[in-house]
C-alpha positions as CSV (number, residue, x, y, z in Angstrom):
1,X,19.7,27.8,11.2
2,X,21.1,25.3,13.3
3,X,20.7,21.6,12.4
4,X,19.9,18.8,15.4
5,X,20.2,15.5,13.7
6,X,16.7,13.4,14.4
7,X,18.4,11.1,16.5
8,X,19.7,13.6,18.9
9,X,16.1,15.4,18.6
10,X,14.0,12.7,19.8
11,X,16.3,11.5,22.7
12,X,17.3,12.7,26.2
13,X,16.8,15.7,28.9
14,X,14.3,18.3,29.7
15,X,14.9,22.4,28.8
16,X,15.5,24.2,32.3
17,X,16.1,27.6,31.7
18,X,18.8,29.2,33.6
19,X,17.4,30.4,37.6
20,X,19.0,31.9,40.6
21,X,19.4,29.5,42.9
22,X,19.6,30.9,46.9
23,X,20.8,29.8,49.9
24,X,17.2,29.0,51.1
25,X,17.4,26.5,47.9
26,X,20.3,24.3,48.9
27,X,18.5,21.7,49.8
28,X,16.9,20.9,46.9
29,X,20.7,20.9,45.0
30,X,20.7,17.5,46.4
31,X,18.5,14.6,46.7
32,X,18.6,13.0,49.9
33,X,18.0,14.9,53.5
34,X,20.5,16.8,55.2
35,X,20.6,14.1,58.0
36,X,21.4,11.7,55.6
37,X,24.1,12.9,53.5
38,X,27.3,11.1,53.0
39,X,29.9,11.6,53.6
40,X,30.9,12.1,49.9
41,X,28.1,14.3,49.7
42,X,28.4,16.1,53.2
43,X,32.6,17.3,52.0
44,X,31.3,18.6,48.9
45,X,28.0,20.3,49.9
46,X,29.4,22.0,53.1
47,X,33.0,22.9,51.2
48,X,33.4,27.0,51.0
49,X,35.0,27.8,47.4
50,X,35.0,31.1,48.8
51,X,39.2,31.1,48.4
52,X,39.0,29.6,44.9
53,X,40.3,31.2,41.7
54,X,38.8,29.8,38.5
55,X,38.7,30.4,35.1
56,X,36.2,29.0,32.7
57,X,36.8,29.3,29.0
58,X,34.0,30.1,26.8
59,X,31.5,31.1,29.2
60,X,29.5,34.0,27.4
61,X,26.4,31.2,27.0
62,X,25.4,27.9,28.1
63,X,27.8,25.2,29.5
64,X,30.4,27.9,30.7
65,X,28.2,30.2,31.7
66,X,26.5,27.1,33.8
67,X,29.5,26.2,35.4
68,X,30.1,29.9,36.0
69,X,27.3,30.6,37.7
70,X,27.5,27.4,40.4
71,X,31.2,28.0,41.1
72,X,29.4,31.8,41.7
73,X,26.9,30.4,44.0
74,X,29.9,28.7,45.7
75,X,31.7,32.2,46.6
76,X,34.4,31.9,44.1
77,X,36.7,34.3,42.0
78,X,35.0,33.7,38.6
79,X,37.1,34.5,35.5
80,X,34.9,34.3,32.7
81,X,36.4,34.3,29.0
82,X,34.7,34.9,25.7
83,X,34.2,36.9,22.1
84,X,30.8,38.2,22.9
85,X,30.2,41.6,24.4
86,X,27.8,44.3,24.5
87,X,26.0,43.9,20.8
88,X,28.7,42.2,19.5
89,X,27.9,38.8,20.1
90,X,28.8,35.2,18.2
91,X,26.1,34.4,15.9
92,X,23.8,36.8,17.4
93,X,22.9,34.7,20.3
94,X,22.3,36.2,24.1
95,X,24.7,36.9,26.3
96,X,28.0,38.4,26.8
97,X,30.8,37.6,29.1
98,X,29.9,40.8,31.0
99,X,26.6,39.3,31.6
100,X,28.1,36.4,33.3
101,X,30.7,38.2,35.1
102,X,27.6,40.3,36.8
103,X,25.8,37.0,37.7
104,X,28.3,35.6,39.0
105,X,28.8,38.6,41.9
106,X,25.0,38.1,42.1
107,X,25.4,34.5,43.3
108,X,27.7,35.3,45.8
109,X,30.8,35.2,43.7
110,X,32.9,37.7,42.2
111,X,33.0,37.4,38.4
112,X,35.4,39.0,36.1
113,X,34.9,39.5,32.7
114,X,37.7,39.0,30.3
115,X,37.3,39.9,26.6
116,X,39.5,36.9,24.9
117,X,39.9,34.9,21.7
118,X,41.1,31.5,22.4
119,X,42.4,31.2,19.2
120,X,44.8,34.3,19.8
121,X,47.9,33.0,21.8
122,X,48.7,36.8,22.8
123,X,44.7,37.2,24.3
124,X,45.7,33.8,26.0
125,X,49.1,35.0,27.8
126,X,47.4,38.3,28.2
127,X,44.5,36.6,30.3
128,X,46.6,34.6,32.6
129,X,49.4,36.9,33.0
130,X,46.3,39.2,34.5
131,X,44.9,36.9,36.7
132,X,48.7,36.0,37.8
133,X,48.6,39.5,38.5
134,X,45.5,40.0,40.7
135,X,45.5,36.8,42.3
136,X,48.6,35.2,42.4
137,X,47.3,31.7,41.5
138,X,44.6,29.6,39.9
139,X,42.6,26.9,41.8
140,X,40.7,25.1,38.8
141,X,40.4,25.8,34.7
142,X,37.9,24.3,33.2
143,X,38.5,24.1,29.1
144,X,35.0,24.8,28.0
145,X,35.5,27.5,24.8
146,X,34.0,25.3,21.5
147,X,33.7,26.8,18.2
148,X,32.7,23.5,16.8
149,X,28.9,24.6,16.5
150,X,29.4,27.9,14.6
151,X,27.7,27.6,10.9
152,X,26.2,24.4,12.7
153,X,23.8,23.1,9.8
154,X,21.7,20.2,7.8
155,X,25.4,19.7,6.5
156,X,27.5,18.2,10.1
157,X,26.9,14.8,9.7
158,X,27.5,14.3,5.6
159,X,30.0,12.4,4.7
160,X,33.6,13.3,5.9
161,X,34.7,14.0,1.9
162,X,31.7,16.2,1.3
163,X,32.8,18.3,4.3
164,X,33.8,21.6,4.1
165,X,37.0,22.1,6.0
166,X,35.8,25.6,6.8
167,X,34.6,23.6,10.3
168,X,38.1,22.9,10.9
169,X,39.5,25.9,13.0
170,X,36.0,26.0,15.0
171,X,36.7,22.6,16.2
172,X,40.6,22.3,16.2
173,X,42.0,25.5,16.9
174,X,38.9,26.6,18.8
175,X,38.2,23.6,20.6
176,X,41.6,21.1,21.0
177,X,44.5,23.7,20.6
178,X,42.5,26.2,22.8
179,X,42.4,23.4,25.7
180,X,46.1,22.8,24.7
181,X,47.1,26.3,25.3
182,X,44.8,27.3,28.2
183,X,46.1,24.2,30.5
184,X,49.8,24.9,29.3
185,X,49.7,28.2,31.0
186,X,47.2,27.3,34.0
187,X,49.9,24.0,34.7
188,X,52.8,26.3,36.2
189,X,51.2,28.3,39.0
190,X,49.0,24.7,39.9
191,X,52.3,22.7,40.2
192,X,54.1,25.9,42.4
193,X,51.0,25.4,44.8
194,X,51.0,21.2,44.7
195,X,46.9,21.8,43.9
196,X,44.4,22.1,41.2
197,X,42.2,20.9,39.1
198,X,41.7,21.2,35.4
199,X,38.3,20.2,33.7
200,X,38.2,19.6,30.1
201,X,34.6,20.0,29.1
202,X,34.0,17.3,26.2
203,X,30.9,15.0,24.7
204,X,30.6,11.3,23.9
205,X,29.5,8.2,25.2
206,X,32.4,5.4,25.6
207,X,34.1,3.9,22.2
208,X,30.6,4.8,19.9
209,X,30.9,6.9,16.9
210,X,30.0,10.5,17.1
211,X,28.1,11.1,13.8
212,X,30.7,13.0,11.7
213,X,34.0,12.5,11.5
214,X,35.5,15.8,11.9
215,X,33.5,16.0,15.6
216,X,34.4,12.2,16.8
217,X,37.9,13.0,16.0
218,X,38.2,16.7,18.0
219,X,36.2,15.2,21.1
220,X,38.8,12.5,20.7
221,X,41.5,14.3,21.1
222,X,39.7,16.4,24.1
223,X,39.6,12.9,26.1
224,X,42.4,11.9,25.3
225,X,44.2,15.2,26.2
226,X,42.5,15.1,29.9
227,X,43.9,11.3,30.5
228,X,47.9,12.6,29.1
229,X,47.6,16.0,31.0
230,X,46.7,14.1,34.5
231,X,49.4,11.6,33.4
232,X,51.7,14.2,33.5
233,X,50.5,16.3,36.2
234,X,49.3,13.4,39.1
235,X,53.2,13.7,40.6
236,X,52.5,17.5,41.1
237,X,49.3,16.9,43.5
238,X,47.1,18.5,40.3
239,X,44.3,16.4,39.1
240,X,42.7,16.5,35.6
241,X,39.3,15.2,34.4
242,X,37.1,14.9,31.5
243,X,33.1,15.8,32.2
244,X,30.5,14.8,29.3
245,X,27.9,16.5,29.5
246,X,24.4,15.3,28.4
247,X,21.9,17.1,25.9
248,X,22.0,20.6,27.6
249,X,19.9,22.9,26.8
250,X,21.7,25.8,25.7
251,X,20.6,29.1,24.3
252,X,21.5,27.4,20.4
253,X,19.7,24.5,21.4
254,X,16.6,26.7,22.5
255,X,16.8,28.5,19.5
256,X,17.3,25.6,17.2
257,X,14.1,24.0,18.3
258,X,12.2,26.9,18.3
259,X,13.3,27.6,14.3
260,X,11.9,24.4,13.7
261,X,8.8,25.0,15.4
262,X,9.5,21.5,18.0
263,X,9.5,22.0,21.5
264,X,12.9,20.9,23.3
265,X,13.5,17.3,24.1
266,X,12.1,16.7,27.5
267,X,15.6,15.0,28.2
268,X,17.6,18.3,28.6
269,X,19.3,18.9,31.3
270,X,20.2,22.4,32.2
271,X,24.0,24.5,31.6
272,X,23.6,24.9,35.6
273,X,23.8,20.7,36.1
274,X,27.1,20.7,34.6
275,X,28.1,23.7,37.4
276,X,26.8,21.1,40.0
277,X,29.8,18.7,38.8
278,X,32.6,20.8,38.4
279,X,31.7,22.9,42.0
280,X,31.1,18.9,43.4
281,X,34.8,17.8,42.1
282,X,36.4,21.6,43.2
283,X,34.8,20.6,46.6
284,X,35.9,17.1,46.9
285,X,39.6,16.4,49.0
286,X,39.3,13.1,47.1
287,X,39.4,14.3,43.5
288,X,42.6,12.9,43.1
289,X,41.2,9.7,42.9
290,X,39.5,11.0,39.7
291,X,42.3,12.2,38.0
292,X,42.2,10.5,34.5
293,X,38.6,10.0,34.0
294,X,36.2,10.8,32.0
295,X,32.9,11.3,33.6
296,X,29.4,11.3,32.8
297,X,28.0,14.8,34.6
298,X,24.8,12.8,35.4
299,X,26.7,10.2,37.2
300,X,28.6,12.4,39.3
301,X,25.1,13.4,40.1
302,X,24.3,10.4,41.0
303,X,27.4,9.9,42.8
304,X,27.2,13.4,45.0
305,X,24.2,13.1,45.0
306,X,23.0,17.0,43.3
307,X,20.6,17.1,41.1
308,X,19.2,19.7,38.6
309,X,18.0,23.4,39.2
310,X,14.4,21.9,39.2
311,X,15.2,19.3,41.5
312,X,15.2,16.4,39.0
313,X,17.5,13.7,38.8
314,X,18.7,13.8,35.0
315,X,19.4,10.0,33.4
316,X,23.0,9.6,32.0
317,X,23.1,10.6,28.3
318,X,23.6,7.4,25.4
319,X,24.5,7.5,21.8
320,X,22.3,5.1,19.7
321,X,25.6,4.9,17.5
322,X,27.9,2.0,16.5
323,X,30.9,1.6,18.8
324,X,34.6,1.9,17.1
């Protein structure tokens, strides 16, 4: 059973199950009229990601398979990483990365399914020498894989000494290292072509305290890694950001609530909102200008002016935490 501390249970965001969105829907991915878009908005909205190659860690389930499915929408080469296939599947939860892959080319996009363990340096090498192989380059990574939830229980936010280190690798070597390893590889071919963006998928709000120590520490270190990789990379043209999401209702989340018999926190926002950023900063000429930042995906919303898959304009998420 997966634990959801009260505080995090009684705040934000609505559950928005995953939809196809068309071409007739495009409108209402933003909310303001077509005759009065910005000009932020207007670059991003109207920007073909039909010659993009992207690759999006972790994406058998919710957040990656969010921003899968909007840079699908998009028209972009999709490479979608993950453990789970056919009835082999992380903690028995739905979905597979062949899923993804398939609704990716039914957005518009072509998705490609790529069996890999991020905590296996030889899947790693093996995924991008292939996609150095059949495409020649990579346009945008986004470091989503996070084995931080697995075994997820009443236990996460005990004290740090009453911890059991077995949550360690899901967060460290999962989760940090596997950022650490995926840009490492992606940097090369992004500084050869003077473009590129690298997202690091992360959670927090400012300085405040996470709730365990083990988790404030990892998502740490995932900030912290986008700011020093776009250090190191702004001279090369490539920018690199940080996106925290809000509370997104993922497939674990769904299932959470529904094993405590609670309906889902009418401050959800859906995997596909996250997408929204990611294809609004692949689509901005500007990005640039971001690189270094850690972002609030609901801002950016705000900012570009999309919204979510129902139309709503999700609120940024806050931590009722002490700040460090």
């Amino acid at each position: 059973m997966t634990y959801i501390p009260r505080a995090v249970r009684q705040g934000h965001h609505v559950l928005r199950p995953l939809t196809t969105r068309t071409d007739a829907d495009a409108r209402e991915f933003f909310s303001v009229d077509v005759d009065e878009w910005s000009m932020t908005a207007q670059s991003v909205t109207r920007a073909d990601l039909s010659d993009t190659v992207a690759l999006i860690t972790g994406a058998s389930r919710g957040v990656g398979r969010g921003v899968a499915l909007e840079l699908g929408s998009a028209g972009a080469t999709v490479y979608v990483t993950g453990r789970s296939v056919d009835d082999d599947r992380t903690e028995d939860l739905p979905g597979t990365v062949t899923e993804t892959a398939d609704l990716v080319t039914e957005r518009g996009g072509e998705g490609v399914a790529v069996h890999c363990d991020h905590t296996v340096d030889g899947d790693v090498a093996a995924l991008f020498e292939r996609i150095a192989d059949e495409q020649g380059r990579l346009d945008v990574l986004v470091n989503n894989v996070w084995g931080g939830y697995e075994g997820h229980d009443e236990t996460f936010a005990d004290p740090f000494w009453e911890q059991s280190l077995d949550r360690w690798p899901g967060m460290f070597d999962a989760g940090v290292r596997a950022h650490y390893t995926a840009t490492r590889l992606a940097a090369p071919t992004m500084i050869e072509e003077g473009d590129g963006l690298v997202v690091f998928v992360s959670a927090g709000d400012g300085e405040k305290y996470r709730g365990s120590v083990m988790y404030d520490v990892a998502k740490t270190a995932v900030d912290r890694m986008g700011k020093a990789v776009a250090h190191e990379l702004r001279p090369h043209g490539v920018a690199s950001v940080v996106l925290h999401p809000g509370f997104v209702s993922t497939e674990r989340v769904e299932r959470a609530f529904a094993e405590m018999d609670e309906d889902v926190p009418d401050t959800t926002h859906s995997p596909e909102f996250v997408g929204r950023a990611v294809v609004a900063l692949a689509g901005d000429d500007g990005v640039m200008g971001k690189s270094g930042g850690v972002y609030k995906t609901a801002d950016l919303g705000t900012e570009y002016g999309f919204t979510d898959v129902d139309g709503s304009q999700p609120e940024p998420f806050y931590l009722d935490t002490e700040l460090l």
